[in-house]
N, C-alpha and C positions, 0 to 999 in steps of 0.2 A: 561529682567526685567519684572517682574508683577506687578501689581497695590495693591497687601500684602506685594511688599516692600516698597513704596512709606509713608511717613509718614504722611497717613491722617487719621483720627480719626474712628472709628468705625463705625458709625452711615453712614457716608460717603464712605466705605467698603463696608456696606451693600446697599447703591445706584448701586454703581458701579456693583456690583454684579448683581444687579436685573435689570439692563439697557442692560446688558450680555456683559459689556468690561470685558475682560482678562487681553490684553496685551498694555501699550500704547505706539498710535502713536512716531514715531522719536521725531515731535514739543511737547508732551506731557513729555516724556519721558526727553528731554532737559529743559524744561521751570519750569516745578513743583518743581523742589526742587531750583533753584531760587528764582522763587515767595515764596515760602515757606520763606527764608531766608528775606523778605522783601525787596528783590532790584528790581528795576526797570527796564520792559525788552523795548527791540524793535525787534516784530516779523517780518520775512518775509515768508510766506508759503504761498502758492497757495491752493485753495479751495478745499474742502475736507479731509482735511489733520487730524479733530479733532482739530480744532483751539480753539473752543469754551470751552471743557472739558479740555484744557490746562490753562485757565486762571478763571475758572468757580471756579473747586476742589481747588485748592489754595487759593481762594478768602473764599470761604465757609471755611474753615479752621480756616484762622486767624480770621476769625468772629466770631469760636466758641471758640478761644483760647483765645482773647480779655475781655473777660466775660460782655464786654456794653451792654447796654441795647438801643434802637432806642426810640429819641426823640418827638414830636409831631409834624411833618409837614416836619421832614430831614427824608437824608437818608447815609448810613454810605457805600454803594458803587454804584456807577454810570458805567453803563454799556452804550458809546453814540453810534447809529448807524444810517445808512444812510435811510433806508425802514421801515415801518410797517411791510411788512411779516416779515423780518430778525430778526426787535425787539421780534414779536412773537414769533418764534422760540428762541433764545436766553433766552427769559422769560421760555418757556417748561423744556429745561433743565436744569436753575437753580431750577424750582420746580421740577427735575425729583432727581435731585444728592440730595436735601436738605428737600427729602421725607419725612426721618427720625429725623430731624432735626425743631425747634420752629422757623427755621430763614423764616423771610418774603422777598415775590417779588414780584413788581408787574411792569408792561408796561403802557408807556403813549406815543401815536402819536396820529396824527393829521388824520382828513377826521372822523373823529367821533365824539361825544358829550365829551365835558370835565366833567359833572355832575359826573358821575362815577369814573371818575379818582380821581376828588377831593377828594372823601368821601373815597377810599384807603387812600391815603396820610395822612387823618387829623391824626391817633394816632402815623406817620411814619413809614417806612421803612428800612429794611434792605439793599436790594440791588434793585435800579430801573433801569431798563431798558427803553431808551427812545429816541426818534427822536429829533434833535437841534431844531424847529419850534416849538412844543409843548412844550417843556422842559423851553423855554425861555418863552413863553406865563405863563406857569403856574408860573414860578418864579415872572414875572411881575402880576400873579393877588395873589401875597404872600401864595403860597397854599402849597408852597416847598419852602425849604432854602438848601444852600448847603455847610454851615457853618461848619456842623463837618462831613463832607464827610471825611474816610478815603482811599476809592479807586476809581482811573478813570482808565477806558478803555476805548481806542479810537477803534473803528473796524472799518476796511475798511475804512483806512483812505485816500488810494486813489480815491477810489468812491464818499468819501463826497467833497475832492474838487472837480471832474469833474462834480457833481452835483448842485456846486456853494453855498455850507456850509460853506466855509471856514472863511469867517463872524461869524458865529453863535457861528462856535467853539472857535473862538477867545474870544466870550463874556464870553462864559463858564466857558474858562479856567480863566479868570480875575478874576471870582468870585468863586472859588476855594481855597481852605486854602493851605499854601503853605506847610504843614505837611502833605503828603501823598503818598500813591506806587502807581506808574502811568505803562502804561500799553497800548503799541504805535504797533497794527498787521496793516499791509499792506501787498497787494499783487505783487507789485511792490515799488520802491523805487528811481521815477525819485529825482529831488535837492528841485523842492518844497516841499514833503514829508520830505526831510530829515530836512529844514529846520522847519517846524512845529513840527517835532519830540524833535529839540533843543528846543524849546519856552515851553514843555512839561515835559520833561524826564529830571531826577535831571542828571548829570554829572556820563560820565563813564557809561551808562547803560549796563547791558545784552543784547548780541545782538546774536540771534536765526535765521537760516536763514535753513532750512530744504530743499530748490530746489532752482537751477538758478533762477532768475525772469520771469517771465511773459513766463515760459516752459509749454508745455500740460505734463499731465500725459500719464506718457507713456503707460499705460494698454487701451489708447482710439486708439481705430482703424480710420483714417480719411480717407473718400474721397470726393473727389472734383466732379461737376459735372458742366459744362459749359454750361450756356440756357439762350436761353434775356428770359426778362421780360415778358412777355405776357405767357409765357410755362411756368414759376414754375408751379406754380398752378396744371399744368396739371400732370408736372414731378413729383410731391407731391402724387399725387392721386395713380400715378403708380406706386410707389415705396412702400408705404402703402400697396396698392391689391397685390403685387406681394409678400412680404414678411409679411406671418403672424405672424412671429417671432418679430414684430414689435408689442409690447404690451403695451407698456408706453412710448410714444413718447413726447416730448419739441420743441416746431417750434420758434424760436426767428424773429421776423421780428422787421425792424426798426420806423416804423409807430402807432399808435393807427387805425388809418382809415386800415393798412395793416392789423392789430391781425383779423378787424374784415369782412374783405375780405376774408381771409384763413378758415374762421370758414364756413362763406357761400357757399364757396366751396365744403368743404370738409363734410358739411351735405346734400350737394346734392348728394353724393357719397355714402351718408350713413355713414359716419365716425363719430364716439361719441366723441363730442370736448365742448370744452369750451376756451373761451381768456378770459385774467388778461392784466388790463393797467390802466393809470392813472385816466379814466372817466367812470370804472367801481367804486362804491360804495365799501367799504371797505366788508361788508356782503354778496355781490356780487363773491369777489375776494376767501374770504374765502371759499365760497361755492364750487367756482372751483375748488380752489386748493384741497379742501378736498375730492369733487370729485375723481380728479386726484388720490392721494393718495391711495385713494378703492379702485382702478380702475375700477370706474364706467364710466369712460371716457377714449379713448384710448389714445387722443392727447391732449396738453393744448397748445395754442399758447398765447404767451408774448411777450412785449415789453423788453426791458433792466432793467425795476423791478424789473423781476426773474433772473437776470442774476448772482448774485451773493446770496451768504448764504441762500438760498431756498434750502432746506436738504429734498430729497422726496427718499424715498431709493427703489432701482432695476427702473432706469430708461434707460430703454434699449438702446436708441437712443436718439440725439438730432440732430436737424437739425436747420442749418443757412440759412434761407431763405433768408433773405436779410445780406450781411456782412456789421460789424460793422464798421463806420467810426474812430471810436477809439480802436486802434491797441490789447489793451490792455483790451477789453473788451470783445474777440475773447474767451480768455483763459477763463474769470469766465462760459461763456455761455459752451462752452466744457467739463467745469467740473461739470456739476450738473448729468452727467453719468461719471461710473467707481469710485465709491464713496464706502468707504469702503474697500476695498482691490480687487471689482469685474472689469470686464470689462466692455466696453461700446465700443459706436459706436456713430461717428461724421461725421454728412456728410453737406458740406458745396453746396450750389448754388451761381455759379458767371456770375453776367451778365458781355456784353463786357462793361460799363462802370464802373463796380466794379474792374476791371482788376488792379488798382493800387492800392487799399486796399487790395487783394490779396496778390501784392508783397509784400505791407508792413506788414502784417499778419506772411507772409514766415519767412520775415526778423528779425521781431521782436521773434515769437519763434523758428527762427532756424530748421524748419523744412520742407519740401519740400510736399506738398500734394498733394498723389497721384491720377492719375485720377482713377473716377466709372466704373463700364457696360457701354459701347458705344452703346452695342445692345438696351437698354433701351428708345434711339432716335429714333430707328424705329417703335416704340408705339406709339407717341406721334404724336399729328396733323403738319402739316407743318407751320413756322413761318409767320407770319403775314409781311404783306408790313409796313415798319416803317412811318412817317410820320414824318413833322419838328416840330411841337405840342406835340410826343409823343416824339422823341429823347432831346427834349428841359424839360418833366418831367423828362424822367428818368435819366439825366444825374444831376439831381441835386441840379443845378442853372451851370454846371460846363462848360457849351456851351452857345454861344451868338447863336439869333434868325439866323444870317448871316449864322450861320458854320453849324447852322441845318438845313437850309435852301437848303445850297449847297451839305448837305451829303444826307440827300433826296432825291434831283436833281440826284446826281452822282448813288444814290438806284434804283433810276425809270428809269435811263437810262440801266443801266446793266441790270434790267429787262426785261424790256419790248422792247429792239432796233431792237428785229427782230419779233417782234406784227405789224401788220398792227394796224393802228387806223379807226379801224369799230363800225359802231353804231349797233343798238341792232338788223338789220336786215341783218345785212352782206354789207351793201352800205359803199363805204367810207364815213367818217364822219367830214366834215372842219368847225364844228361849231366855233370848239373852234380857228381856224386860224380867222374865218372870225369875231368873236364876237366883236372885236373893231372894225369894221369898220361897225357895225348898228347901225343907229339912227334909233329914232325912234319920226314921226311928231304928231301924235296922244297921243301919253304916256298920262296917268291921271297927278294929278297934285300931286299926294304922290307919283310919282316916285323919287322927289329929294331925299335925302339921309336927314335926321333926326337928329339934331345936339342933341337931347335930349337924341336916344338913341345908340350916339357915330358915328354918323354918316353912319349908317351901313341902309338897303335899309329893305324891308320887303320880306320878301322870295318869294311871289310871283312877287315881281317886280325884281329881278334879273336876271342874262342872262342867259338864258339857261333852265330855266322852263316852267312850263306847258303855264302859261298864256301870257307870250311873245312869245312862239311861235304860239301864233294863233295871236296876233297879227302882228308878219310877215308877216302870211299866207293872213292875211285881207290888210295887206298895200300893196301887191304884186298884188292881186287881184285887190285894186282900181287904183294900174300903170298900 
């Protein structure tokens, strides 16, 4: 099928044309003459599929076959999503399809000034694009109504719950006319999803479902690479220098503090980067991303923001720094390579206490990942001695103080059992035996331990430092 047989109107033709689609997508190809027909769908596709241009042209359509005109402060289709980037992108290509076209769009989220958005809105809209938190703000300061709304689409309707919207949406929909085509994509579809779908979606809907659930595309090459924590970083750098074929890279980690540890690294190495995360400024984020896109930048590291509907095209690699603890969040990050019909490259890092997200990662898309280069270990510096402090971060919250304590213990023992304990001149060294058994008769009188600052000693009065050991030296001397 081609998009000259699909019945959309001229003007929309010639978008299509000039955006350079031909042929459409499966989810395209199934869903358009649906929506065409005014029924109500519930999609299930995995990203990159052309989700957006499947419910975009349709929508543009009856808009123009409707002959209405937009009232002064509505808007006659509502497009809800989870992110700023995502709404922005979403707004691009409604103004890309409806070029030729008198229909208006505009975007409203939040992390920016609302002055601007208002003064869109006052003569109304066509089709708004917009985030639940702003959307609701501006209906409560009456600058939108959403009284003769003839279209909703929900996107990414899994992401808005795991993001904790499912409040917002609920408001939404209450205030909603009950005369309208609704319009329900996820990328998954656990019972909460499907239950929201009913509160939603008139009876009997359309039901589109283009790939298994929560499957990778298969045109993604995966491999695995096994490193604690202390060695990405390194294993990152090396992997970069060794392959310059690595031209538009995506590093996902699970932190804001992590995007921007990765960034410091990796400009110490020279690498052209930039992070996106929630405490960067929206002007900030754009700038990166837009970066990225030039490729004025070779790497952009994100937090789970970018993990879904960020459409940045020829993204050669992406890498999972840190894996995600939501099983289901493994797949959107996977797929912002091999988009379009091309290939990509997925390469995941697991430390030993990610090992169980691993599995459920396996389990959840069915696919066994296999391992990288082994040789690539012998590049990299030797692992660090773990400590109960440091296995107690990175496990999570997932280890009590006790169990790091003893794995430590059990670390230092395997290491070092056949070390003599010599001090810095080669003498044996029994401080540390003998250290509860010195008193000491002289001590100042701020040796006691300090309940103000947790009871904790001040570094020079501790055992084992510079300034108690001359005071040994001197009580030994007056015996």
């Amino acid at each position: 099928m081609k998009f000259e047989e699909l019945s959309l109107a001229n003007p929309l033709q010639r978008a299509v044309r000039a955006v350079g689609y031909e042929t459409p997508t499966p989810i395209q190809e199934r869903s358009i003459p649906s929506l065409l027909e005014g029924k109500d769908l519930l999609g299930i596709a995995q990203t990159g599929t052309g989700k957006t241009a499947a419910f975009a042209l349709p929508i543009l359509q009856r808009l123009l076959d409707s002959g209405k005109f937009r009232s002064p402060k509505t808007c006659r289709a509502l497009i809800l999503l989870p992110t700023r980037e995502l709404a922005i992108q979403v707004e691009d290509c409604f103004k890309a399809y409806a070029q030729f076209t008198a229909i208006s769009t505009t975007c409203i989220f939040g992390g920016v000034g609302d002055a601007p958005q208002k003064r869109n809105l006052i003569r109304g809209v066509d089709v708004l694009v917009a985030t639940p938190g702003r959307l609701l703000d501006l209906i409560g300061q009456k600058a939108v109504s959403l009284k003769k709304l003839e279209f909703f689409v929900l996107d990414e309707a899994d992401r808005m719950l795991d993001m904790g919207f499912i409040h917002d949406i609920r408001k939404v929909v209450a205030m909603l006319p009950p005369d309208r085509q609704n319009l329900f994509f996820s990328a998954t579809m656990p019972d909460e999803i499907l239950k929201l779908a009913s509160t939603i979606l008139r009876p009997n809907p359309v039901r589109v479902e283009v790939a298994p659930q929560s499957t990778p595309i298969e045109r993604i090459r995966q491999e695995l690479y096994r490193i604690d924590k202390r060695r990405k970083g390194a294993l990152l750098k090396e992997l970069l220098a060794e392959h310059p074929e690595m031209k538009k890279v995506l590093v996902f980690c699970r932190t804001k503090h992590g995007a921007d540890k990765i960034v410091r690294v990796l400009e110490k190495a020279g690498v052209k980067c930039a992070a996106i995360h929630g405490n960067k400024s929206q002007n900030r984020r754009q700038e990166a991303l837009g970066n990225f896109k030039c490729e004025q930048i070779r790497v952009l590291v994100a937090t789970d923001i970018a993990a879904r509907g960020i459409d940045v095209d020829d993204v050669s690699h992406v890498f999972n720094y840190d894996l995600p603890s939501e099983h289901e969040t493994f797949v959107h990050r996977i797929g912002r390579t091999a988009r379009a019909g091309k290939e990509g490259v997925a390469i995941s890092f697991c430390s030993p206490d990610e090992e169980s997200d691993l599995r459920g990662i396996e389990k959840l898309t069915r696919v066994k990942i296999p391992e990288g280069d082994q040789s690539i270990y012998d590049k990299l510096p030797p692992p660090q001695k773990e400590t109960a402090e440091s296995m107690m971060r990175n496990s999570r919250g997932r280890m009590s103080r006790e169990e790091a304590q003893a794995r430590a213990a059990e670390t230092r023992n395997k290491q070092g059992s056949h070390k003599d304990n010599r001090g810095p001149r080669g003498r044996k060294d029994n401080r540390n035996e003998n250290r509860e058994n010195v008193t000491v008769q002289n001590a100042p009188a701020d040796n006691t331990p300090n309940p103000q600052n947790g009871g904790r000693r001040h570094r020079r009065n501790r055992p084992g430092s510079r300034a108690r050991r001359r005071m040994r030296e001197s009580q030994s001397q007056q015996q």
